[in-house]
N, C-alpha and C positions, 0 to 999 in steps of 0.2 A: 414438557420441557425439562431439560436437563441443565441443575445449577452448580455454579462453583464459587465456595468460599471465595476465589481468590482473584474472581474478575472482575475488570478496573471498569469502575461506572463511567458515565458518559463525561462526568465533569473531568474525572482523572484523563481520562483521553484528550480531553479538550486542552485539560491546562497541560500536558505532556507535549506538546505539539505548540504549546503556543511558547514553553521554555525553550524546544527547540528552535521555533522563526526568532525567538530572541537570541540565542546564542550566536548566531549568522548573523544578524544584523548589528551586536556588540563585535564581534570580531570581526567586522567589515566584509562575511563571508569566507575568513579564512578557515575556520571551526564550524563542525555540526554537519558533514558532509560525508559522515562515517558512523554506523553505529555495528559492533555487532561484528566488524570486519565485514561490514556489505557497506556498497552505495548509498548514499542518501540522498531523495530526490525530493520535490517541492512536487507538487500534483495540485494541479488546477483544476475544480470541476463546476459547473454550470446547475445550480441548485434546480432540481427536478420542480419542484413548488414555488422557488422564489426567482428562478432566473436569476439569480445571484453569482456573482465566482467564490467556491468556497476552498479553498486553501488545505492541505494536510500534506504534512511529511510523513515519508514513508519511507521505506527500505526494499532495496531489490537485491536479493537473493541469487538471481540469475540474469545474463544479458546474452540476449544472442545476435551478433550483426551490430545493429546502430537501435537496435529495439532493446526497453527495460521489459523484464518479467517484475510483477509485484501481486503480492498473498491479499486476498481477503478476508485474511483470518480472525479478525476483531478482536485476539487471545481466546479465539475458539468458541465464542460467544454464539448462540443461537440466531441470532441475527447478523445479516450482513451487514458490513459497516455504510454509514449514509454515503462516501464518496464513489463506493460501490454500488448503490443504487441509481446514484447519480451519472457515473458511469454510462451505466446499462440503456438510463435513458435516451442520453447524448454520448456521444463517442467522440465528441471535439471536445479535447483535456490542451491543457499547457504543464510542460515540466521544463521545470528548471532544474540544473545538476551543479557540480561542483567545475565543471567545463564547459558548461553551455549558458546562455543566458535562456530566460523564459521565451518557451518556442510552441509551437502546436504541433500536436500530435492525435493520433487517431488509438484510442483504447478498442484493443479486438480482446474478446475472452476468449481463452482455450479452449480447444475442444476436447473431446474424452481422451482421445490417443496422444493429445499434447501433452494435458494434464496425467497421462500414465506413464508419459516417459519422463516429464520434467520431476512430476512430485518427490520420486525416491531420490533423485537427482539432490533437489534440495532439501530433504528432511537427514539426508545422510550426512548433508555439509552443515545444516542448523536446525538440530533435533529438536528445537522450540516450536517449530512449523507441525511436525507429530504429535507434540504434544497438544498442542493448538487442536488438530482435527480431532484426539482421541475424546475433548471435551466437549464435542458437538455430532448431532446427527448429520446437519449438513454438511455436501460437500465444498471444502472451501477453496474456493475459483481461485484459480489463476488468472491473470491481464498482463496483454503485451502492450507497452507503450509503442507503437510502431510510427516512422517519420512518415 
């Protein structure tokens, strides 16, 4: 495995996300629905082990149609992120956006030719996503949020 000084431990991801559902909830939802100059969406997933709804904001990079694109990049981490395994398990997700209220939706992964024509698409518009992959052996999945 391949290490980087400068990746954010699980806590730091936990409490980064949990300042964000605070910001949205202090601003009544006005704020925190932009980061980056991307989307900011709320992603609901169904805990693979606990049957739980486990919660994470996230950013989408790209949107095609009425469908979100979102990285499971972790900051490039050797492991995919749990909402992404969680994902993978079940495919019944809810996202909320800054124009929608919490809805369902169905998580498809990309396939190789999606993710070869999206990736350059968006590492070229937010080269943090490149740098993300160049700090990992795996490939980091693309997910269409689709209605």
């Amino acid at each position: 495995a391949r290490y980087c000084l400068f990746m954010p431990s699980d806590l730091t991801l936990k409490t980064m996300n949990f300042v964000h559902k605070t910001i949205l909830v202090v601003s009544r939802g006005k704020k925190g629905w932009n980061a980056g100059n991307m989307p900011v969406l709320k992603l609901t997933t169904t805990g693979r082990q606990s049957g739980q709804p486990r919660e994470v904001m996230l950013t989408s990079p790209y949107q095609s149609g009425t469908s979100f694109v979102i990285v499971a990049s972790r900051g490039g981490d050797d492991h995919h992120p749990a909402w992404f395994v969680n994902l993978r398990a079940n495919s019944k997700v809810w996202v909320e956006t800054v124009d929608e209220p919490r809805h369902e939706r169905t998580a498809r992964i990309a396939t190789a030719d999606e993710r070869a024509t999206l990736w350059p698409q968006i590492v070229e518009k937010y080269a943090n996503y490149g740098g993300y992959q160049s700090k990992t052996e795996r490939e980091i999945p693309l997910i269409f949020l689709e209605k």
